[in-house]
N, CA, C and O atoms as a CHARMM CRD file, in Angstrom:
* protein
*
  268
    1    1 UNK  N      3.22000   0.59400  11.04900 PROA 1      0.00000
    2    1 UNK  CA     2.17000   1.48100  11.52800 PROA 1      0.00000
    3    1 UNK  C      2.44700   2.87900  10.99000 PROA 1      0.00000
    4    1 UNK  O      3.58200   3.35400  11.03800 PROA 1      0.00000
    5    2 UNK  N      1.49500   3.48300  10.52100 PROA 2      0.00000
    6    2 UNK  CA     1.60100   4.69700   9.68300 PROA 2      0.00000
    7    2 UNK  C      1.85400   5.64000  11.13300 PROA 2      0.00000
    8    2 UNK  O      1.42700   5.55800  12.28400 PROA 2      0.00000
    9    3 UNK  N      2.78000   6.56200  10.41400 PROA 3      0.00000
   10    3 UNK  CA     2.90900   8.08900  11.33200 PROA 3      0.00000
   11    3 UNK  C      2.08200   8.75600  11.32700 PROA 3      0.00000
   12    3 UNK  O      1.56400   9.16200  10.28700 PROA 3      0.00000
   13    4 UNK  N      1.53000   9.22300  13.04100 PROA 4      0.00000
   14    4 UNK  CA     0.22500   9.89500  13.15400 PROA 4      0.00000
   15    4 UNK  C      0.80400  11.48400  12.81900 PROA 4      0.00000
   16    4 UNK  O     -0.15600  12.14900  12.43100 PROA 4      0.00000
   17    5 UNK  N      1.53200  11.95700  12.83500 PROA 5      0.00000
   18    5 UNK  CA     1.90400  13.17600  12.14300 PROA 5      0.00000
   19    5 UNK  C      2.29200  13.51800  10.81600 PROA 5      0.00000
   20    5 UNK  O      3.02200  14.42800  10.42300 PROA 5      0.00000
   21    6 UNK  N      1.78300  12.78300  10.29800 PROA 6      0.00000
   22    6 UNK  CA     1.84600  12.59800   8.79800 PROA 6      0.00000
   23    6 UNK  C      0.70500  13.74700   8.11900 PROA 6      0.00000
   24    6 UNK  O     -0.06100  14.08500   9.02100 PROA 6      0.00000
   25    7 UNK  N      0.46400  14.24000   7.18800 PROA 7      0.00000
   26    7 UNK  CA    -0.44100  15.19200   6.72400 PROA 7      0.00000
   27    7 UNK  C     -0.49800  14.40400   5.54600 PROA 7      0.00000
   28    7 UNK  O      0.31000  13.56000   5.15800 PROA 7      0.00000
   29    8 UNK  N     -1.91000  14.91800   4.85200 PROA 8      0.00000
   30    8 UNK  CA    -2.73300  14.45200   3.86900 PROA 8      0.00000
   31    8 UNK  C     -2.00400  14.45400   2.47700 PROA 8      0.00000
   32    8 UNK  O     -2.42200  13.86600   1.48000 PROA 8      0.00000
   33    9 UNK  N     -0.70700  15.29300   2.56300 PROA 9      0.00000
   34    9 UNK  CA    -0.19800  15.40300   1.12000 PROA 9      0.00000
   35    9 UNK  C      0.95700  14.36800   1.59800 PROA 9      0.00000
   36    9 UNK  O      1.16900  13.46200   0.79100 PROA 9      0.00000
   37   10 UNK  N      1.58400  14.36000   2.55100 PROA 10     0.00000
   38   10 UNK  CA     2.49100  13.00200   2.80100 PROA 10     0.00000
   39   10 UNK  C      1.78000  11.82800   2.52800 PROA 10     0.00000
   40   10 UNK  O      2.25500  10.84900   1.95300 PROA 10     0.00000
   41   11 UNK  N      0.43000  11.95700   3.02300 PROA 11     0.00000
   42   11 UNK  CA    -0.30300  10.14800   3.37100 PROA 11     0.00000
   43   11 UNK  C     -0.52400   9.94700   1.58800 PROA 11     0.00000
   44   11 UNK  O     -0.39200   8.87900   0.99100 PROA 11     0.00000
   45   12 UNK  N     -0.80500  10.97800   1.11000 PROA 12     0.00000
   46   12 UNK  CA    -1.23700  10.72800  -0.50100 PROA 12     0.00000
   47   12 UNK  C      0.03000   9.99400  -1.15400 PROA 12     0.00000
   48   12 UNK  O      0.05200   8.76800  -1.26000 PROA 12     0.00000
   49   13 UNK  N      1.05900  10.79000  -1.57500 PROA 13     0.00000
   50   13 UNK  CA     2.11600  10.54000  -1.79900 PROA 13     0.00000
   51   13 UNK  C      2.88200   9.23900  -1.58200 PROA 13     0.00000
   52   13 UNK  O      3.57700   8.79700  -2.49600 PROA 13     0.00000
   53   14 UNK  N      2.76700   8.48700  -0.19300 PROA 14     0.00000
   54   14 UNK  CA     2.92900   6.95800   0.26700 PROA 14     0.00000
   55   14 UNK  C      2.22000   6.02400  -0.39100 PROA 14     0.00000
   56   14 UNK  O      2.43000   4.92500  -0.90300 PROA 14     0.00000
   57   15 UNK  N      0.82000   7.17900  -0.14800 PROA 15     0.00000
   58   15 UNK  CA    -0.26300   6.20700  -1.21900 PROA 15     0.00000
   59   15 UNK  C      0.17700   5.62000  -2.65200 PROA 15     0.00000
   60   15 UNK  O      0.60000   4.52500  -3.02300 PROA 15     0.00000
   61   16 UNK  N     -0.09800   6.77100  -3.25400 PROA 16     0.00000
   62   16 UNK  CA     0.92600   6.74000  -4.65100 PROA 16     0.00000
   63   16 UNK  C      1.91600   5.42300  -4.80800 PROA 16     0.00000
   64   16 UNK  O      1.70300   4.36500  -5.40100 PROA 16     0.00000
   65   17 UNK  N      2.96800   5.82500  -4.13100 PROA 17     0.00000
   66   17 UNK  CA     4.24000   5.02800  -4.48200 PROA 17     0.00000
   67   17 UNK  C      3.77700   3.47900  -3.80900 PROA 17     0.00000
   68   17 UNK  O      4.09100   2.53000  -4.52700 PROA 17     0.00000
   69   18 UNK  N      3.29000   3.24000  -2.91700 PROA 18     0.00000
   70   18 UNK  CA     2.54900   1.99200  -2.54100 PROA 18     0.00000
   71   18 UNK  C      1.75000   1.11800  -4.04700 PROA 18     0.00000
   72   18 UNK  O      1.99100   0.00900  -4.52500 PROA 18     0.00000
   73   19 UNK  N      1.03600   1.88100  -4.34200 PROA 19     0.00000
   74   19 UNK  CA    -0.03200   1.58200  -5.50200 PROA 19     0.00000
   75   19 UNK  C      1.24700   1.30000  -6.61300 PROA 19     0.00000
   76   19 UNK  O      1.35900   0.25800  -7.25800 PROA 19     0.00000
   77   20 UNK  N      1.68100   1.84100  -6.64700 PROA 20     0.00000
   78   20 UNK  CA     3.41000   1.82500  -7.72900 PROA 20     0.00000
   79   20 UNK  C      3.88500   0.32600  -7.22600 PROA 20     0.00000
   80   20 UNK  O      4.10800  -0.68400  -7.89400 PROA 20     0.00000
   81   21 UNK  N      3.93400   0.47600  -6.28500 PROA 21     0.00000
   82   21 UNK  CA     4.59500  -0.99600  -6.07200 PROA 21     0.00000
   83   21 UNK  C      3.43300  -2.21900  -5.90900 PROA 21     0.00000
   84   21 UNK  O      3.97300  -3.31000  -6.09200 PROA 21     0.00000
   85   22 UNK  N      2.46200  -2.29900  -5.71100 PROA 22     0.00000
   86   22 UNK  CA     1.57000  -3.43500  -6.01700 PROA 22     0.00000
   87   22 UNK  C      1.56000  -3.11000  -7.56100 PROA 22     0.00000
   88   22 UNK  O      0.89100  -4.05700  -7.97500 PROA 22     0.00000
   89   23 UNK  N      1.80800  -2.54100  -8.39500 PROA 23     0.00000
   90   23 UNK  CA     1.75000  -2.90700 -10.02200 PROA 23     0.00000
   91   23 UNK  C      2.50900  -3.56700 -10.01600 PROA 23     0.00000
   92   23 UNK  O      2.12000  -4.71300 -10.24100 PROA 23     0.00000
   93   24 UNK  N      3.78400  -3.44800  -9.82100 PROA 24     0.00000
   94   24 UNK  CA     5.22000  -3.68200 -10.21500 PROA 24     0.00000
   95   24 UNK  C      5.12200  -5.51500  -9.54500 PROA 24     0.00000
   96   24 UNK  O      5.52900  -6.50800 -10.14700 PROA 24     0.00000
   97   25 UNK  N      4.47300  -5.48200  -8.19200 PROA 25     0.00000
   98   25 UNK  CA     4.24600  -6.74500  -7.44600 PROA 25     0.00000
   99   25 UNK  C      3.86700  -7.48000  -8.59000 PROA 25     0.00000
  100   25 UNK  O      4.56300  -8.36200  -9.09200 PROA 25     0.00000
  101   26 UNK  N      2.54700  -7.04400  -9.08200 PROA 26     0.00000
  102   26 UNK  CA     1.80100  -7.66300  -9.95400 PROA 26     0.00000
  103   26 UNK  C      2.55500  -8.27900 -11.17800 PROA 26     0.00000
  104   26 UNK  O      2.27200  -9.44800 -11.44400 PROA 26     0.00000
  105   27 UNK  N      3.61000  -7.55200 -12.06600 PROA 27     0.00000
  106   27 UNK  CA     3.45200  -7.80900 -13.11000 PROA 27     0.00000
  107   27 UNK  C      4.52300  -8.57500 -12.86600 PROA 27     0.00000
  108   27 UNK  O      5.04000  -9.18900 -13.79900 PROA 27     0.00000
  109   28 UNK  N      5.00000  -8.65900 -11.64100 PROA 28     0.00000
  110   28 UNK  CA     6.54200  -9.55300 -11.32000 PROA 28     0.00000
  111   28 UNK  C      6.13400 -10.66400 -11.13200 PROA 28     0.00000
  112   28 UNK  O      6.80100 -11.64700 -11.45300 PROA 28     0.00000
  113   29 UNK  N      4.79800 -10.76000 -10.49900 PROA 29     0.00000
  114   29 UNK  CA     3.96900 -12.24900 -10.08200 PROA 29     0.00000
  115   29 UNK  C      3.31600 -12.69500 -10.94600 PROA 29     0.00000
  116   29 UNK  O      2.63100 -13.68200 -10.67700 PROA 29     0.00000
  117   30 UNK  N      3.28600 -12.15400 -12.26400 PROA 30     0.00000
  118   30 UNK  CA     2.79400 -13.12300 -13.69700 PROA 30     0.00000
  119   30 UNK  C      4.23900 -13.64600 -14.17200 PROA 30     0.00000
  120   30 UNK  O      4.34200 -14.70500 -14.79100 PROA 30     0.00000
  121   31 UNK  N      5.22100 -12.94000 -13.88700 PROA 31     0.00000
  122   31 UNK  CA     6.63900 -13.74200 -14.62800 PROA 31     0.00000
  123   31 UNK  C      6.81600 -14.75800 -13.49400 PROA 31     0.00000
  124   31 UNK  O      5.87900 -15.46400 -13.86700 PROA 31     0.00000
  125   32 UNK  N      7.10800 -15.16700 -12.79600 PROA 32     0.00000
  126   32 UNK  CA     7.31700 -16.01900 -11.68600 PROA 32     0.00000
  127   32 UNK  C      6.19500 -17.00400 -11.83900 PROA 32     0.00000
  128   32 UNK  O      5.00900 -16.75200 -12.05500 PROA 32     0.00000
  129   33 UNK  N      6.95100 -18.52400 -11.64300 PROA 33     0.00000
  130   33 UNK  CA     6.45400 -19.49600 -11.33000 PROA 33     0.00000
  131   33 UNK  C      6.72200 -20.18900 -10.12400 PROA 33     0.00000
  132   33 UNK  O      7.75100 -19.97900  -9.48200 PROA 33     0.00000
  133   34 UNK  N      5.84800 -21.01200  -9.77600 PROA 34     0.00000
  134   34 UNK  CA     6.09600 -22.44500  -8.19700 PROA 34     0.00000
  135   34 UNK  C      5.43600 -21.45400  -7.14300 PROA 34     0.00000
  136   34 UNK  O      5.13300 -20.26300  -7.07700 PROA 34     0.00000
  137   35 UNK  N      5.37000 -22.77200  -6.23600 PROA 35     0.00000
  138   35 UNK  CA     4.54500 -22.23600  -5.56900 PROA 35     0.00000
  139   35 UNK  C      5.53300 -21.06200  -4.46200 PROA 35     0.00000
  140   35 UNK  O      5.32100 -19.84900  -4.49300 PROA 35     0.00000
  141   36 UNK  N      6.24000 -21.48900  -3.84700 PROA 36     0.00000
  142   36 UNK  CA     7.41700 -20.51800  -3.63600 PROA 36     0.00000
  143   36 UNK  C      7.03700 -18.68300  -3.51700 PROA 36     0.00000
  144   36 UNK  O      6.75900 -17.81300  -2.69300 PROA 36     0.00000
  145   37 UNK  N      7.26400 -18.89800  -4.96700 PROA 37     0.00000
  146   37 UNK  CA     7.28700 -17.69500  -5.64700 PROA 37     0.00000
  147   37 UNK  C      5.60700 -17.00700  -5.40400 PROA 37     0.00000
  148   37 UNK  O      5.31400 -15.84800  -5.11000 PROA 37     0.00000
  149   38 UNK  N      5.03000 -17.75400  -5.55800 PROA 38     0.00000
  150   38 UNK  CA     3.64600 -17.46400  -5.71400 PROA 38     0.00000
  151   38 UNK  C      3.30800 -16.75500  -4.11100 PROA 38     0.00000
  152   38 UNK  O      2.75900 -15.68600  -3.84700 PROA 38     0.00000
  153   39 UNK  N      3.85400 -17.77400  -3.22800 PROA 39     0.00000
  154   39 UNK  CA     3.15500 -17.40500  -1.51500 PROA 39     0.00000
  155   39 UNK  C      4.13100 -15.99400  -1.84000 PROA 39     0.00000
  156   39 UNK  O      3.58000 -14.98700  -2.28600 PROA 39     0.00000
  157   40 UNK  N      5.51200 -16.01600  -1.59600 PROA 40     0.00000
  158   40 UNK  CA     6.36700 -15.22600  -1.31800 PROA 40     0.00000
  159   40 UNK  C      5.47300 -13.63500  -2.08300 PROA 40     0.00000
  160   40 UNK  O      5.27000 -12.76100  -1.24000 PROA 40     0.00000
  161   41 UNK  N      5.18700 -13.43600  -2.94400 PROA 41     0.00000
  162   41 UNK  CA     4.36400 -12.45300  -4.63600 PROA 41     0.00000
  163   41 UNK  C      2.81600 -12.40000  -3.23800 PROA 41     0.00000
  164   41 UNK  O      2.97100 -11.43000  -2.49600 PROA 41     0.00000
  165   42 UNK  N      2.05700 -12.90100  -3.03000 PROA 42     0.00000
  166   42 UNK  CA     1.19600 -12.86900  -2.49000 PROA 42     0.00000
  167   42 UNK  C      1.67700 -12.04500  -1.23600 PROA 42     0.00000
  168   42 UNK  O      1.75600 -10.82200  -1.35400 PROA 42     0.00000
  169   43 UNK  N      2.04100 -12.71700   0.09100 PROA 43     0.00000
  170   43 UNK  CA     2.19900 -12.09900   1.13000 PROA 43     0.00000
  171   43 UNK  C      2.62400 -10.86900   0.80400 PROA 43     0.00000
  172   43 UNK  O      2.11300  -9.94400   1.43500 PROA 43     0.00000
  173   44 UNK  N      3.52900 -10.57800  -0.12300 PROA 44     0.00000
  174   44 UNK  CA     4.16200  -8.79500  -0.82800 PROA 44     0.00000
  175   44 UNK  C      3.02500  -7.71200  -0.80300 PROA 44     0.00000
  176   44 UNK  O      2.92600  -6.59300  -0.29800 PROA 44     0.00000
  177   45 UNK  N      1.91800  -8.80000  -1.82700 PROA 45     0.00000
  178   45 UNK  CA     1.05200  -7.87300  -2.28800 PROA 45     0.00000
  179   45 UNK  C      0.14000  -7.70900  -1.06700 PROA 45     0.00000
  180   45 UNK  O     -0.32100  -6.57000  -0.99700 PROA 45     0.00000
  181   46 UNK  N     -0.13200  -8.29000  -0.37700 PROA 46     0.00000
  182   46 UNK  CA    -1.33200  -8.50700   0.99400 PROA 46     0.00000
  183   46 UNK  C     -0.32000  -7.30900   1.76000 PROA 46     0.00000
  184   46 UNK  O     -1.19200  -6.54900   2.18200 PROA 46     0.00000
  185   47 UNK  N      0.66600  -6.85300   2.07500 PROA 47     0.00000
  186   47 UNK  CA     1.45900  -6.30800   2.88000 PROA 47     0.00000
  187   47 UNK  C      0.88900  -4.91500   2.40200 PROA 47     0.00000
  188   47 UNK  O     -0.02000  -4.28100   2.93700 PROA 47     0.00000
  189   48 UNK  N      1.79500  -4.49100   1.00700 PROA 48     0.00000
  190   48 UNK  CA     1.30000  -3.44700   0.43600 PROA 48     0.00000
  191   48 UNK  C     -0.44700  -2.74700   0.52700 PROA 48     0.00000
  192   48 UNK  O     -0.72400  -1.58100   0.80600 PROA 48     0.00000
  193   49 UNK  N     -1.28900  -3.71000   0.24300 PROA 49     0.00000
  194   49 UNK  CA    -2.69600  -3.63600   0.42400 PROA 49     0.00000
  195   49 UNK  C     -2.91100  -2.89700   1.41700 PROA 49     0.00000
  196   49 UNK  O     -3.38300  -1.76000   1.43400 PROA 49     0.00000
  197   50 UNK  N     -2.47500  -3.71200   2.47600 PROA 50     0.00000
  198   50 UNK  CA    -3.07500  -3.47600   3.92300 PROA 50     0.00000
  199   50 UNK  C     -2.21700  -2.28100   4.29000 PROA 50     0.00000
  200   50 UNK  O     -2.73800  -1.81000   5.30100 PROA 50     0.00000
  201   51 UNK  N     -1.00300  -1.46200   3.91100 PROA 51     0.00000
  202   51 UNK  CA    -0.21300  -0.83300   4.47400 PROA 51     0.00000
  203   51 UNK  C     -1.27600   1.06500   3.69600 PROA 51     0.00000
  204   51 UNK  O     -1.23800   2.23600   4.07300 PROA 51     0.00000
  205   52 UNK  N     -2.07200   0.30300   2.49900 PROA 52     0.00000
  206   52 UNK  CA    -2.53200   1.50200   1.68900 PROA 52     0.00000
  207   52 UNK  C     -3.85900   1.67300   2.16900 PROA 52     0.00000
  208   52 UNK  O     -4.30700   2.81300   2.03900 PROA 52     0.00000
  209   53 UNK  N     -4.72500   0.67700   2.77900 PROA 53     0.00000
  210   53 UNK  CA    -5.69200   0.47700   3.45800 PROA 53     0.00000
  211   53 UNK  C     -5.53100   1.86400   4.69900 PROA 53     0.00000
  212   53 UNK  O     -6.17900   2.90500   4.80700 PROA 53     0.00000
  213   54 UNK  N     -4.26000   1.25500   5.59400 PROA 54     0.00000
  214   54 UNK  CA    -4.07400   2.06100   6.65400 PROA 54     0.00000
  215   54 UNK  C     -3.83900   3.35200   6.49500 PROA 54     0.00000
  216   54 UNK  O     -4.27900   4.13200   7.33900 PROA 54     0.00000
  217   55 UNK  N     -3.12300   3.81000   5.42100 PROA 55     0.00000
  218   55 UNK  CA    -3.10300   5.29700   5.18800 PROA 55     0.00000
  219   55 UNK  C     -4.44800   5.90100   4.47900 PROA 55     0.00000
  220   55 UNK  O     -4.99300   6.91100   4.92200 PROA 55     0.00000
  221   56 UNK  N     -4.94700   5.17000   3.30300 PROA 56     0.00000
  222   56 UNK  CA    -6.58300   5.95300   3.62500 PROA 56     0.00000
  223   56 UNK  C     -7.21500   5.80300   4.25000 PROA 56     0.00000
  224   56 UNK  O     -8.34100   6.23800   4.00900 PROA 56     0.00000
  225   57 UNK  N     -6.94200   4.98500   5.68400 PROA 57     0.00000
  226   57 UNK  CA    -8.22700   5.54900   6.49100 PROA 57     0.00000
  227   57 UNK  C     -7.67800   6.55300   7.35000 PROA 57     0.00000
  228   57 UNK  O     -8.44700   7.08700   8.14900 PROA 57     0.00000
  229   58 UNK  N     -6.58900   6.86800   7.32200 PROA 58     0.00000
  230   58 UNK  CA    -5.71000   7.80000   8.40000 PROA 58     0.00000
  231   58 UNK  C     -6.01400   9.25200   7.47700 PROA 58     0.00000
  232   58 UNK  O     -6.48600  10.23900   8.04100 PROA 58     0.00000
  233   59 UNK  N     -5.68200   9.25600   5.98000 PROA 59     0.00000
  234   59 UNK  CA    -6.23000  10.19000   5.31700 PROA 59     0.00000
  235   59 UNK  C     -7.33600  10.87300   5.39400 PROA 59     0.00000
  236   59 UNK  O     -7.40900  12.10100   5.35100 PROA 59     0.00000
  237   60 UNK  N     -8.59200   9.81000   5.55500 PROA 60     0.00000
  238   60 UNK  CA   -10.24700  10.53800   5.45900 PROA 60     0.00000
  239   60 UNK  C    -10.11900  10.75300   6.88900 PROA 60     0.00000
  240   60 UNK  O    -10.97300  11.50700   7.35700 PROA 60     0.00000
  241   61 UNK  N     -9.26300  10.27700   7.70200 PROA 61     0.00000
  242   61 UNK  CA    -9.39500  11.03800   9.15700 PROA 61     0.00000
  243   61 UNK  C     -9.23100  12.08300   9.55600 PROA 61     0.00000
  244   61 UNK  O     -9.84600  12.83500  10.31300 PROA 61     0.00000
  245   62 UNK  N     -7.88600  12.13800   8.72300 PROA 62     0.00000
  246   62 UNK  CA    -7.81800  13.45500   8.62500 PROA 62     0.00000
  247   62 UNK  C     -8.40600  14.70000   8.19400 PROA 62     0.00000
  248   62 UNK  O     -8.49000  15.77400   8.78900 PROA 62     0.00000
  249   63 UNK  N     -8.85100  14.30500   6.89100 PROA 63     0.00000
  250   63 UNK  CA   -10.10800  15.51200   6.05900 PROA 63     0.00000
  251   63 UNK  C    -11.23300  15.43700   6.82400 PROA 63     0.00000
  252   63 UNK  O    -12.09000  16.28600   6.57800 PROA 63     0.00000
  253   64 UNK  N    -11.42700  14.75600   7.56600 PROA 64     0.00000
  254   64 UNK  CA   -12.87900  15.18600   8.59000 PROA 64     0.00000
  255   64 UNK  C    -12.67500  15.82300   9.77500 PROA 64     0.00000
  256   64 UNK  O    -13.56300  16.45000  10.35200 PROA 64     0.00000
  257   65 UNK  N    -11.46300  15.69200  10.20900 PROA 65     0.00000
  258   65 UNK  CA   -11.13800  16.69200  11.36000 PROA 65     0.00000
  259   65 UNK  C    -10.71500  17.87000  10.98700 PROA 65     0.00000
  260   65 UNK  O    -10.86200  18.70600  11.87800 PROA 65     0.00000
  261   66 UNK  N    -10.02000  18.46600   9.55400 PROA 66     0.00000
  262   66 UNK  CA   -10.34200  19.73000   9.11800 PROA 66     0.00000
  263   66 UNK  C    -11.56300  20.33700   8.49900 PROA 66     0.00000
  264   66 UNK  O    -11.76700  21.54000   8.33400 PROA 66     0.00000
  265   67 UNK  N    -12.54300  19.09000   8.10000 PROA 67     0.00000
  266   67 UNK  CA   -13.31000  19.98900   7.60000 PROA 67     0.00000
  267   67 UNK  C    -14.54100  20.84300   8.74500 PROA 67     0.00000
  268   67 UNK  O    -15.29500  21.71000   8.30500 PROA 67     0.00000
């Protein structure tokens, strides 16, 4: 669960390095074979997703309560 005291240049920044790591997910889950590998590469990337999901919406929450 993202930190509600987090500010917009922290939440960006998580963002960032999140998005960094679903590449890296990605290009690790074209070298990898079986199925194994495949669920294990999946659930990673579904984690990451949803963890970048939660900080932009915590982000635009934020820019609407300053603006």
């Amino acid at each position: 669960m993202p930190d509600p005291l987090l500010n917009i240049a922290d939440i960006d920044e998580r963002i960032a390095i999140l998005k960094e790591n679903l590449r890296e997910l990605v290009e690790q889950s074209a070298s990898y074979s079986g199925a194994a590998d495949d669920d294990l590469m999946s659930r990673r990337i579904a984690e990451q997703e949803a963890e970048v999901e939660l900080l932009t919406k915590r982000r635009d929450e934020l820019s609407q309560t300053r603006s």
